[in-house]
Each structure stands twice: as structure tokens, then as C-alpha cells.
C-alpha positions in Angstrom: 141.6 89.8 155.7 138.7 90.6 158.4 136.3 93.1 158.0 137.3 95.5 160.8 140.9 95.6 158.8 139.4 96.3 155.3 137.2 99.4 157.0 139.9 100.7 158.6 142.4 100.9 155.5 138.9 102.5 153.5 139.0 104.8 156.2 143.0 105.4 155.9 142.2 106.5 152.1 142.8 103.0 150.5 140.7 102.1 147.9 139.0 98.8 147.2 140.3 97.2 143.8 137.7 94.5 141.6 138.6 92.6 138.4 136.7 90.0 136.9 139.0 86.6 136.9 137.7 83.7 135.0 134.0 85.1 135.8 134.5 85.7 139.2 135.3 89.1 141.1 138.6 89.7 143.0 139.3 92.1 145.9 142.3 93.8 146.7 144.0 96.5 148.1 147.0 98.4 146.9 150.2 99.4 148.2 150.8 97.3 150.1 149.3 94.5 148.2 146.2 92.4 150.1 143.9 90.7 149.0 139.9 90.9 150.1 137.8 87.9 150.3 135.0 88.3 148.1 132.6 87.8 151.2 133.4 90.5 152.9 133.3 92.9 150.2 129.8 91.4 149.2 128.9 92.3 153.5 130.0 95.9 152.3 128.6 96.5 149.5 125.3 95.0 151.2 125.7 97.3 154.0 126.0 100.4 151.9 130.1 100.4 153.9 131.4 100.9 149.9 130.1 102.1 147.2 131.9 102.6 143.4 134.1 105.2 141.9 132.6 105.1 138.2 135.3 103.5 136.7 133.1 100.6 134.8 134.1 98.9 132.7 131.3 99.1 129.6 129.4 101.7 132.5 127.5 97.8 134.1 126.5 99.1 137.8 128.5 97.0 140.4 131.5 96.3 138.4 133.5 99.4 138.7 137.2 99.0 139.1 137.5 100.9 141.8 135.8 101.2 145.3 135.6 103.6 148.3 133.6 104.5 151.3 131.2 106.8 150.1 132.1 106.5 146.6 132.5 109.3 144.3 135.4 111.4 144.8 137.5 111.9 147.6 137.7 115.2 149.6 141.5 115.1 149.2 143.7 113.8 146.9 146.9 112.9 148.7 150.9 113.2 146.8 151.7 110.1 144.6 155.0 109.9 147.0 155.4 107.1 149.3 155.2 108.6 152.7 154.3 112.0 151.3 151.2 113.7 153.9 151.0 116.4 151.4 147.2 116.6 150.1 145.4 118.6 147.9 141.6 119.0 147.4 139.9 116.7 145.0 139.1 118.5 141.6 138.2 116.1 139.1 139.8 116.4 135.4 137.7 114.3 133.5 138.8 113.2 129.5 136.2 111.3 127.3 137.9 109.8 124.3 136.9 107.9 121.4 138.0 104.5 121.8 138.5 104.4 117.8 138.3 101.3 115.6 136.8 98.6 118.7 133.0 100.4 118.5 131.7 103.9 116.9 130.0 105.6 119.7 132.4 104.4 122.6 134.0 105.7 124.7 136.2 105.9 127.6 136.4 108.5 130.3 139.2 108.9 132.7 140.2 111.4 135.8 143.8 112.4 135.2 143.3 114.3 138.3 142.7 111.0 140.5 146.6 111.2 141.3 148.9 114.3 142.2 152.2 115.0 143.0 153.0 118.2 145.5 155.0 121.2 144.5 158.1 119.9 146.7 158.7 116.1 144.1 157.4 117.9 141.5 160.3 119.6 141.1 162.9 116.2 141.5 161.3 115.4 138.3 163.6 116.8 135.3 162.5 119.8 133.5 162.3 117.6 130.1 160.3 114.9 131.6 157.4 117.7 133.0 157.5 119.6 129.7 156.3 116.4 128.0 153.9 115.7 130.1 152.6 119.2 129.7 152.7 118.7 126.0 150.6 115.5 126.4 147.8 117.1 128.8 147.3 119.2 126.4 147.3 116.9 123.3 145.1 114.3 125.3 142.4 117.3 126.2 142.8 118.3 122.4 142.4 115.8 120.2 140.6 113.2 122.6 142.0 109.6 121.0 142.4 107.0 122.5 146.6 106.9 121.6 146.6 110.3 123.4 145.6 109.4 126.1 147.8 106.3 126.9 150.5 108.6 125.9 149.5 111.1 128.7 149.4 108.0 130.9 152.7 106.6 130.2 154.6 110.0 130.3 152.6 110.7 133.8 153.9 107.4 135.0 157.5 108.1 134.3 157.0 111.3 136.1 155.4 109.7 139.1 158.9 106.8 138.6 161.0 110.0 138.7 158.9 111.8 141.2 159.7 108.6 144.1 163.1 108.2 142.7 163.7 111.2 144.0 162.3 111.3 147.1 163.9 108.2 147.9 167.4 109.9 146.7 167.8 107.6 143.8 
């Protein structure tokens, strides 16, 4: 993948992906799937083109998970639908949690505001499935474990499932 093509789907919205394999980084894009040589995100990050999201892992500057132009957080947040335009400004909804019995004192912080889904596939998703997920918003902002939180996850997951399920008349 050129440079000129990884700018453009950073300007599109995209956002640059880095894991750590075997002690060395790898790029890539989601949805679809591409992968970035590590070259030319190194030009980008050198240039200033890219800059991280804050999702570190162990908060070590330059290896956030996530990467954008500009960093921080996006203006807009678009719908979790394929082929959705629907945005939504970006509010950030930011949970700290213990991370329990690994370390005392560590902890993990997540947006669960970094995805949305619009009024319109909200409401393909069945009233039981959006009352949990309530329920585990809550429980998450409440008790702030660890366990909570992947709960919230996995429940907001299934709602996203049902969300495109729907859209796509599944």
C-alpha cells in the first residue's frame, strides 16, 4: 500500500491499526482489511501525517493501538452501520477500571463512546438486547471492574451484530 492511498483512507475517517508481532509493529487498516508497510507509517509518523489515539498499551508513547491524522478524538463519530452516513459529534465517555488481580494500581481506560449507532438501527436492535446493554453501562460506570467492562463490551457488540443484521434485512 502507497502512501498517497494510506492518507487518503486517514482522511476518509479510517484509522491506522499497530500490534506488536514477535517484536515488531504491524499496520493495518480496517474494514476492509489492508495491511500498511511499516515504512510508510514510520514516513508518517516522522512527518507529523499521524499521530496516536491514547490507547497504549501500559501508556509507552508510540505504541498506541490506534492511529489517526491529528490524533485525539475525531470531530464526528460516524454509525457502526456499514454504509450508514449518519454521524454524530465526538463526545468522549471515558471508564477507568481496575484491572484486578494482574497489578494493584492499574488500570485500564476505555472510550465506550468511540463507536455509535444512529437513532434509525438503533431501533432494529430488540428491546431486550438494548435494555441489557443499558443495564451494563450502568454497572460498568458503577462498579468499575474489569469483568464489567468486558461484559459492557460483549453486550455492545451483539447490539452492533443485531444493529447490521438489520440493516442488511437479516
Amino acid at each position: 500500500m502507497k502512501l498517497e492511498a494510506v492518507l487518503s483512507r486517514l482522511r476518509a475517517g479510517d484509522k491506522l491499526h499497530m500490534q506488536l508481532v514477535d517484536g515488531a509493529r504491524v499496520w493495518w487498516f480496517e474494514g476492509p482489511w489492508e495491511t500498511v508497510p511499516s515504512s510508510v507509517a514510520d514516513r508518517l509518523k516522522a512527518a507529523g501525517d499521524i499521530a496516536e489515539l491514547g490507547d497504549s498499551l501500559f501508556g509507552i508513547t508510540g505504541n498506541s493501538q490506534s492511529w489517526a491524522i491529528g490524533g485525539g478524538v475525531a470531530d464526528r463519530v460516524a454509525c457502526s452501520v456499514p454504509h450508514c452516513r449518519r454521524t454524530r459529534r465526538a463526545l468522549p465517555d471515558l471508564i477507568t477500571v481496575e484491572r484486578g488481580d494482574y497489578a494493584d494500581g492499574d488500570t485500564v481506560t476505555t472510550d465506550i463512546a468511540e463507536e455509535w449507532i444512529c437513532a434509525d438501527h438503533w431501533r432494529a436492535i430488540p428491546p431486550a438486547t438494548r435494555q441489557l446493554h443499558a443495564a451494563a453501562k450502568r454497572k460498568a460506570k458503577r462498579v468499575k471492574t474489569l469483568m464489567a467492562l468486558l461484559v459492557f463490551l460483549r453486550v455492545w457488540n451483539r447490539a452492533k451484530r443485531q444493529a447490521i443484521e438489520g440493516a442488511a434485512g437479516i
